[in-house]
C-alpha positions as CSV (number, residue, x, y, z in Angstrom):
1,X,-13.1,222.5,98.7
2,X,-9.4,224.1,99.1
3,X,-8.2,223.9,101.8
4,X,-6.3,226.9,103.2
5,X,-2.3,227.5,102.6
6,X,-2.0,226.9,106.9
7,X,-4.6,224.4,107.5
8,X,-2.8,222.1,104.2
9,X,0.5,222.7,105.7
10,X,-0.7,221.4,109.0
11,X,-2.3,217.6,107.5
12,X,0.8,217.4,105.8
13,X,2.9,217.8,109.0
14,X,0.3,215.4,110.7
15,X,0.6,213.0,107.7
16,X,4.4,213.1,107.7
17,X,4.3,212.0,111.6
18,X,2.0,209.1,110.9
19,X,4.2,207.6,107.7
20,X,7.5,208.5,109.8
21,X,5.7,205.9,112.7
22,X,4.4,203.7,110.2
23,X,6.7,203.4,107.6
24,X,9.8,203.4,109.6
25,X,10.2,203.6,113.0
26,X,13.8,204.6,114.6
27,X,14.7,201.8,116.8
28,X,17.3,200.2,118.9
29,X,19.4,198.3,116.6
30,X,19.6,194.3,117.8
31,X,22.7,192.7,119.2
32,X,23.5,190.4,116.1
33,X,22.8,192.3,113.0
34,X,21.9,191.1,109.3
35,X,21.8,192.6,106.2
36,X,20.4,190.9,103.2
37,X,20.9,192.4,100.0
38,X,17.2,193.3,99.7
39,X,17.3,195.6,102.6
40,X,18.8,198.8,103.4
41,X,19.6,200.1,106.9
42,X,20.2,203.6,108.2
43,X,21.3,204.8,111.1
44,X,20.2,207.9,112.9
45,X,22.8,209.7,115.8
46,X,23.0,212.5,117.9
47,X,26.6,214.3,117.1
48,X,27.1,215.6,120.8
49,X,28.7,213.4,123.2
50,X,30.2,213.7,126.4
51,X,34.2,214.1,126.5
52,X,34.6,210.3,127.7
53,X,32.9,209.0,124.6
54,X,34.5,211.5,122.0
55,X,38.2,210.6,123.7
56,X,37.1,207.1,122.7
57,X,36.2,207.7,119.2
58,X,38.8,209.1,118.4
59,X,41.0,206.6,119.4
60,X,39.4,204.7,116.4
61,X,40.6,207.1,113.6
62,X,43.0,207.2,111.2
63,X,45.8,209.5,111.6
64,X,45.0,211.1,108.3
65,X,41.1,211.2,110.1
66,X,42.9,212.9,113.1
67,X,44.9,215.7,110.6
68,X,41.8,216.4,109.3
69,X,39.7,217.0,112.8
70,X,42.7,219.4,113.7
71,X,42.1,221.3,110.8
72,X,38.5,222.4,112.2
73,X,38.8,225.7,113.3
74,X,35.9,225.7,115.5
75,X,36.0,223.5,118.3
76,X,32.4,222.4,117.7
77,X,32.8,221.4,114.2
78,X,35.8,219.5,115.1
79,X,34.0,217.4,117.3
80,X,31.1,216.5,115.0
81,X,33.6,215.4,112.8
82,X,35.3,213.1,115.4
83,X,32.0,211.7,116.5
84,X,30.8,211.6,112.7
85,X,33.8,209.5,111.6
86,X,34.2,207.6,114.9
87,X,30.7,206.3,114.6
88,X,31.0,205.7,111.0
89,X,34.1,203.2,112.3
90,X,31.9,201.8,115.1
91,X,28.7,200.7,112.7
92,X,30.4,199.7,110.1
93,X,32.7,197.6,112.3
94,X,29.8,196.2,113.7
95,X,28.5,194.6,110.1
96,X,32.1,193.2,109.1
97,X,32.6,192.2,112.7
98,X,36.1,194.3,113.0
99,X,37.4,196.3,115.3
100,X,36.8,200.2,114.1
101,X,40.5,201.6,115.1
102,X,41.6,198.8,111.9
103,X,38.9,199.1,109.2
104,X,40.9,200.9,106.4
105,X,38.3,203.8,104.3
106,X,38.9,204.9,100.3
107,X,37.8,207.4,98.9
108,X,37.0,207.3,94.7
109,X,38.5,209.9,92.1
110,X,35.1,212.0,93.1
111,X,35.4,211.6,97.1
112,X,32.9,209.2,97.4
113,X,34.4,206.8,100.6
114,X,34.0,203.7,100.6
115,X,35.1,200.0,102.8
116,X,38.6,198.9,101.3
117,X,38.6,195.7,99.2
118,X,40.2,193.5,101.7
119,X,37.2,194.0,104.5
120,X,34.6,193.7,101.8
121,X,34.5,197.0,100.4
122,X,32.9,195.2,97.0
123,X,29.9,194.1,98.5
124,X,29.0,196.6,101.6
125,X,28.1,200.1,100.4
126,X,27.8,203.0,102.8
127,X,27.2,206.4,102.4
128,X,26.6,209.3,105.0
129,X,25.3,212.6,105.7
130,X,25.0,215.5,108.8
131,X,23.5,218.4,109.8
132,X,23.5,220.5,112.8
133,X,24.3,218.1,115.4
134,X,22.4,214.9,113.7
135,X,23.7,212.2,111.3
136,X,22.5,210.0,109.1
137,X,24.1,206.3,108.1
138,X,23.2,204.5,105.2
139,X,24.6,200.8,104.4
140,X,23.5,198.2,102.0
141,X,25.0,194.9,99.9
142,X,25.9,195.0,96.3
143,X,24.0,198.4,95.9
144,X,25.3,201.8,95.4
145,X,23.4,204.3,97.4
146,X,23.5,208.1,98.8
147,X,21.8,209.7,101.8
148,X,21.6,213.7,102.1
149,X,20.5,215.6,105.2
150,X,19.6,219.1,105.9
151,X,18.2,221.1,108.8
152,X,15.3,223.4,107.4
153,X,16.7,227.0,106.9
154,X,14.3,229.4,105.7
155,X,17.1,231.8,105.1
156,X,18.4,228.7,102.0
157,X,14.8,228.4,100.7
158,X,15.2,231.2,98.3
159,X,13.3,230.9,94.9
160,X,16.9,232.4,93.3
161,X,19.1,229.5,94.6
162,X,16.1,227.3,92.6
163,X,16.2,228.7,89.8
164,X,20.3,228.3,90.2
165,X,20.3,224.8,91.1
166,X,17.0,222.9,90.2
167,X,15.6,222.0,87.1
168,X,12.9,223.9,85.1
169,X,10.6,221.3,86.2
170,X,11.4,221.3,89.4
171,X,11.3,225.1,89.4
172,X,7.6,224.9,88.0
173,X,6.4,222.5,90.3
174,X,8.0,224.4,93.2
175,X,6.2,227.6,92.4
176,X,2.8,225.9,92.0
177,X,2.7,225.1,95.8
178,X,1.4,227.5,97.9
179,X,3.5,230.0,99.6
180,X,3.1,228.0,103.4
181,X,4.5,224.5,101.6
182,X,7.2,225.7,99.4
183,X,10.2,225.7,102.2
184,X,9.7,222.4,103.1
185,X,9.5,221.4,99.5
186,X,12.5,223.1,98.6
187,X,14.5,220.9,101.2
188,X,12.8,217.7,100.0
189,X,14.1,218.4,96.4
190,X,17.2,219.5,97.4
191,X,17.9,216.4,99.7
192,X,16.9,213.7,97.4
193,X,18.7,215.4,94.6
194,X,22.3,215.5,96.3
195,X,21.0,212.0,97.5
196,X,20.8,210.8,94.3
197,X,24.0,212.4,93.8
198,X,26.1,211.1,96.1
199,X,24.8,207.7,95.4
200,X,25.8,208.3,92.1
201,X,29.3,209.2,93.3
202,X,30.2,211.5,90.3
203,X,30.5,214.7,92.1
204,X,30.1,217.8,90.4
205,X,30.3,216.0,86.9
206,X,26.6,215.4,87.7
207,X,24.9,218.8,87.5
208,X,21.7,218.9,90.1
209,X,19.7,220.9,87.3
210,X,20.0,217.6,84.2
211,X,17.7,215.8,86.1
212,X,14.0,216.0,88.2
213,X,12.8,214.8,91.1
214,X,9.5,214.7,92.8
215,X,9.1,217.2,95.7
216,X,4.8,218.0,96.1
217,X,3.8,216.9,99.6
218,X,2.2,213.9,100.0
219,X,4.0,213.0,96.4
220,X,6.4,209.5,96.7
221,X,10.0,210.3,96.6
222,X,10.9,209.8,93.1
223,X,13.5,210.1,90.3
224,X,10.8,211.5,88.1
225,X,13.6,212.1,84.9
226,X,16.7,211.9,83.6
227,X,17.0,213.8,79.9
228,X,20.6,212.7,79.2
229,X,19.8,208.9,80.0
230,X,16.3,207.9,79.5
231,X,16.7,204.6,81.4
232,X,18.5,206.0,84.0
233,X,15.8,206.9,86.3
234,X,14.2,203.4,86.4
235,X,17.8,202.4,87.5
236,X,17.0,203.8,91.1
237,X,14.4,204.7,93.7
238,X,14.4,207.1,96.5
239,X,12.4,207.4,99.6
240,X,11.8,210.1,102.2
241,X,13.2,209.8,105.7
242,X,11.8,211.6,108.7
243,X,15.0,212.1,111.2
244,X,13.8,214.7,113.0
245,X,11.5,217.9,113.7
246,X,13.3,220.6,111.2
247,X,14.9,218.0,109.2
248,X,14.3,216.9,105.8
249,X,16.7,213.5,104.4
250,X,16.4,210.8,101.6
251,X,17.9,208.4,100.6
252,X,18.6,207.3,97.2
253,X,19.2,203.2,96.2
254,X,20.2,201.6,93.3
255,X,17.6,198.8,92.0
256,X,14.2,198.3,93.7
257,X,12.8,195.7,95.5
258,X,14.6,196.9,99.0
259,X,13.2,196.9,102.2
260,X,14.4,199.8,105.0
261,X,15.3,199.4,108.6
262,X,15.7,202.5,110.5
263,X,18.5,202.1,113.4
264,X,18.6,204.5,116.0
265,X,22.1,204.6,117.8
266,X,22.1,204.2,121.3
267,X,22.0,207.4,123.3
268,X,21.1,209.4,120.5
């Protein structure tokens, strides 16, 4: 039997709290951490702070970090970014056991940042993502990866932006679900699309609509095709994060075989 458009969109929300608890659980990170090449960790924190803490963060930038923060003209946004940044410092500091005012950050021809060479930028890979107050860290060995968050606006879920950004497929598949699931969905493809994306770190040389992802409720997180590479789908694999209610994030790895920790930060 069908099940009506509200009472589907309520088991989904129900099953998404029960794989969110069972699949990955945010919590406390341990003193001493380890990261094996089969795992991948990410990192969940709360961008507001008191002015104590955000002083001390941004003690830890650069001064090019710094320039950048002033340029914010909304006192808010400048903030996020110095917490954003400063944290970034603090957990990567923590893996490569340095303090986060000297770990020196690159950035590739296409933005994509990255640890410099001489604190083991080749083998730790990082990649990070924030919206409306929350942020999302993702960190791995000897894999290239991408994270993308976004708060649910139901004022971006418009069936032209699609049609402007996603794939035919996508499109189709998106326009199949019923009217009540379609928002959410729109977010999920969106988010493991620029996921994918930034993992990739080509930037706008890799066009969202050239490839498809999954996006159905209930459907895995996938890399479903890739036209102009056949074999370049089976190169990666993605998988649905649940940070928060009204938040949709995924998180995109190269290889398979991984297993995730989900870290929250402390006070968060």
């Amino acid at each position: 039997m069908m099940l009506a458009s509200g009472q589907h969109a309520h088991n989904w929300r129900v099953k998404k709290e029960a794989l969110g608890a069972s699949g990955c659980a945010w919590t406390p990170p341990p003193e001493t951490l380890t990261l094996g090449s089969d795992e991948v960790h990410v990192w969940r924190a709360a961008l507001n702070c008191g002015t104590p803490r955000l002083h001390e963060l941004l003690q830890t930038l650069s001064t090019d970090e710094r320039a950048r923060a002033r340029r914010f003209y909304f006192q808010q946004d400048r903030e996020h970014f110095i917490v954003a940044r400063g944290l970034l410092r603090v957990i990567l500091g923590r893996y490569l056991v340095i303090d986060p005012g000297q770990l020196r950050l690159c950035c590739s021809p296409c933005g994509k940042p990255s640890v410099a060479i001489e604190y083991g930028g080749e083998a730790l890979r990082f990649n990070v993502s924030h919206s409306h107050g929350l942020a999302l860290y993702a960190i791995a060995r000897g894999r290239e990866l991408g994270v993308d968050l976004e708060r649910i606006r139901p004022e971006l879920a418009d069936a032209q932006l699609a049609e402007h950004f996603f794939s035919l497929r996508e499109v189709a598949m998106l326009r199949a679900l019923p009217t009540s699931l379609r928002q959410e969905a729109f977010f999920r493809c969106w988010t493991r699309k620029e996921a994918y994306v930034k993992a990739k770190g080509e930037g706008l040389s890799c066009p969202l609509g050239r490839f498809d992802v999954s996006l159905a409720p209930g459907e895995p997180a996938a890399l479903l095709s890739t036209p102009d590479d056949p074999q370049e789908a089976s190169r990666w694999s993605l998988r649905e994060l649940f940070p928060g209610s009204d938040y949709v994030a995924a998180v995109a790895v190269e290889g398979h075989g991984w297993r995730l920790q989900c870290w929250q930060w402390p006070g968060a």
